[in-house]
C-alpha positions as CSV (number, residue, x, y, z in Angstrom):
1,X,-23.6,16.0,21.6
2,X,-20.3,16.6,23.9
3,X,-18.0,19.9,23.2
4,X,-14.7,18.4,24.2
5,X,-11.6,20.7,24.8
6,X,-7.8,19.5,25.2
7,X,-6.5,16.1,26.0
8,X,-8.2,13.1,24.8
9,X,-11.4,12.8,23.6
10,X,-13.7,10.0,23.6
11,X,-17.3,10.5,22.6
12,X,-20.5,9.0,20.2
13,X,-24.1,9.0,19.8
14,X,-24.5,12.9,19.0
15,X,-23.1,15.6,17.5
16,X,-19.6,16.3,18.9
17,X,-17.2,18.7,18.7
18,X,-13.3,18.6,19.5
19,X,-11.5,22.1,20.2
20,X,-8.0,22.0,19.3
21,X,-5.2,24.5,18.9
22,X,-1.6,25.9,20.1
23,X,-0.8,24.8,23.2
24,X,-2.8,21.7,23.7
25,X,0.2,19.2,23.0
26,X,-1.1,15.6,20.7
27,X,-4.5,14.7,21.3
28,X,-6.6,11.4,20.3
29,X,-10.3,11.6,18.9
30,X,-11.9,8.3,19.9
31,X,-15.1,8.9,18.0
32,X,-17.4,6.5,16.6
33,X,-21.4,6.8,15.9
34,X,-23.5,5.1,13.4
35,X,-26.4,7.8,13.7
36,X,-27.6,9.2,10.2
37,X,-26.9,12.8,9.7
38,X,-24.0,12.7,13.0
39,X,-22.4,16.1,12.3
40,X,-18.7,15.4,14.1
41,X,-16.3,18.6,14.4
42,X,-13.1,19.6,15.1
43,X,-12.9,23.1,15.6
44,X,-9.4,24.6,15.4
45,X,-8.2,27.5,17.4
46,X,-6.1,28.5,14.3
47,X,-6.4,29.3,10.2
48,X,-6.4,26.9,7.9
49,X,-2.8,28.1,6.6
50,X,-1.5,27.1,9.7
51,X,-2.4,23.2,9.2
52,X,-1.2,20.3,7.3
53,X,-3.4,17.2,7.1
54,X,-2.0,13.8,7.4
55,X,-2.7,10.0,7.1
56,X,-0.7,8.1,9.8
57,X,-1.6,4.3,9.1
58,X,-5.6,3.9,9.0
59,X,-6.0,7.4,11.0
60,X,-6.3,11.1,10.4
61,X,-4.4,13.8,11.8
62,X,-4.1,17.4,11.6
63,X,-1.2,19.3,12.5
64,X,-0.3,23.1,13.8
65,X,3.1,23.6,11.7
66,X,3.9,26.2,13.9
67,X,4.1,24.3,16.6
68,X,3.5,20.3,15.9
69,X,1.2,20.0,17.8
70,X,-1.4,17.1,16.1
71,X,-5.2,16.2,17.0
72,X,-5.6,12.6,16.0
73,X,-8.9,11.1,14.6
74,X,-8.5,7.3,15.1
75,X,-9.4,4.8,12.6
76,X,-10.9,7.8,10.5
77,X,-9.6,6.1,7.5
78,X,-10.4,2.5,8.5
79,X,-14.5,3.0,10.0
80,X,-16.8,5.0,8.2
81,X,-18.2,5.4,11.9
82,X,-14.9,7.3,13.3
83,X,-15.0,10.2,11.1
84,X,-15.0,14.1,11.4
85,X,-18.1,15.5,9.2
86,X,-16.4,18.8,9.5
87,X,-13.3,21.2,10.6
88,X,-14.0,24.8,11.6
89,X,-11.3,27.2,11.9
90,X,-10.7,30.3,14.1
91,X,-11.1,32.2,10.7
92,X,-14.9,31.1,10.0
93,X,-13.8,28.8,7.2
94,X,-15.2,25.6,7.1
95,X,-13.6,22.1,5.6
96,X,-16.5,19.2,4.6
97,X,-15.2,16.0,4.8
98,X,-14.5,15.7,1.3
99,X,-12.1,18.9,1.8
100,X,-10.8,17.7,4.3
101,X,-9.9,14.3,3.0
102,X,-8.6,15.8,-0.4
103,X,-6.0,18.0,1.8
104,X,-4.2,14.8,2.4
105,X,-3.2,14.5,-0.6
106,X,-2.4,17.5,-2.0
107,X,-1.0,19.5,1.1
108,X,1.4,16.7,2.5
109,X,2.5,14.7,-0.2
110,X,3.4,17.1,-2.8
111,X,4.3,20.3,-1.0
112,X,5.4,19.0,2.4
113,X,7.5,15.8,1.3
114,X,9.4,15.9,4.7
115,X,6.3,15.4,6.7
116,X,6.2,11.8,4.9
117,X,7.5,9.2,7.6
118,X,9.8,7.7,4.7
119,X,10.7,8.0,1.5
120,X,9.9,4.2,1.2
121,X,6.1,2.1,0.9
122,X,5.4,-0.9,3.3
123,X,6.9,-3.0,0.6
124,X,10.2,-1.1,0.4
125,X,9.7,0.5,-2.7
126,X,10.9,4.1,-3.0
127,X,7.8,6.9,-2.7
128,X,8.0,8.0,-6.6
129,X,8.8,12.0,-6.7
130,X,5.1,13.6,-7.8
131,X,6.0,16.7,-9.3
132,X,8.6,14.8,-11.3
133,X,6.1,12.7,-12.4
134,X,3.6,15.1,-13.1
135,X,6.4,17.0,-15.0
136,X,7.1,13.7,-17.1
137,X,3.4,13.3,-17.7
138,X,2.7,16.7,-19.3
139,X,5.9,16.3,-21.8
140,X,4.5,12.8,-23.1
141,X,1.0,15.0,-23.3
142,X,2.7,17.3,-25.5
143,X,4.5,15.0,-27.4
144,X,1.9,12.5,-28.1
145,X,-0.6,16.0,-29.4
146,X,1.9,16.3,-32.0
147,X,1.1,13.0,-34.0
148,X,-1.5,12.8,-36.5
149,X,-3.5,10.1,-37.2
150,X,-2.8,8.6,-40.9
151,X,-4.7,6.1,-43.2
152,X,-5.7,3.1,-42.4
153,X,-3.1,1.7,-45.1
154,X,-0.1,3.5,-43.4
155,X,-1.0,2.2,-39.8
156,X,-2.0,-1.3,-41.5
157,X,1.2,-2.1,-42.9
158,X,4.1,-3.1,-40.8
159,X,7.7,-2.9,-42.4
160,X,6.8,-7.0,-43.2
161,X,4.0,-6.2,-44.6
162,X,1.8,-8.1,-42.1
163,X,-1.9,-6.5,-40.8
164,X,-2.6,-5.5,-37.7
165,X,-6.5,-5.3,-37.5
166,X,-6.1,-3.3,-34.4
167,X,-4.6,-0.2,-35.9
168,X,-6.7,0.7,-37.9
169,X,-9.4,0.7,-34.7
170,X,-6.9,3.2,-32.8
171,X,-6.2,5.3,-35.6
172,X,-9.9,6.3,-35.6
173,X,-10.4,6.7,-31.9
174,X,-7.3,8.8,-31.5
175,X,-7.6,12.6,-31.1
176,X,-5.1,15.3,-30.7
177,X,-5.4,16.9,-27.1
């Protein structure tokens, strides 16, 4: 494998790893290898407090927030062949891909809104505010816990009178959370 250090990187076939941190500006991980068991890793100069990870299009980058500074991972999200197996950090903690990949999510888009691009999708609709939604989601929770199921009579009987064979079929499956 290659140890690669500042500016572009371009590397496969091996076990490389990609040294990033303060000072080293934007840099591009060309990396692609279709060997079983390739261990790929980015091994940051800095903590992992001091990074957000981000999805730009179909590739991954990780950025210093002190600084800006990003390292890039092209196609990462596109090739199962250009991917990172791990980051390593200047504190000895180490991010599997799955880590890695589930900082996306939860470290940009919910606490750092501003590092989105837009506020809008590809097709012009507007990004929905998470925690709002996850706000709105645990009041419906609680306020669907508070019904009871009743008899199959009750739920059977619409203010008509007509059936509904269905209800009877959710009033048995439903359980209070």
């Amino acid at each position: 494998g290659d140890r690669l250090s500042g500016s572009s990187g371009s590397s496969s076939n091996g076990n490389d790893t990609y040294v990033f941190g303060k000072g080293y500006g934007q840099d591009t991980v060309y990396d692609w290898d279709s060997k079983a068991g390739n261990m790929d890793t980015i091994q940051m100069l800095v903590g992992p407090e001091e990074v957000d990870v981000m999805q730009d299009n179909m590739d991954l980058m990780i950025r210093i927030k002190e600084t800006g500074e990003k390292i890039r991972v092209n196609a990462y999200f596109r090739d199962p062949y250009s991917k990172v197996e791990q980051v390593k950090f200047a504190d000895g903690t180490i991010w599997t891909q799955s880590q890695l990949e589930s900082k996306v999510i939860t470290e940009v888009t919910v606490k750092n809104r501003a590092l989105l691009k837009s506020d809008s999708l590809n097709d012009g609709k507007k990004v929905p505010d998470l925690a709002a939604v996850s706000t709105q989601t645990e009041q419906l929770i609680q306020a669907m816990s508070t019904f009871s199921a009743t008899s199959d009579m009750e739920l059977s009987q619409s203010e008509s009178g007509k059936r509904y064979a269905e209800l009877p079929m959710l009033a048995q499956s439903w359980t209070k959370i």
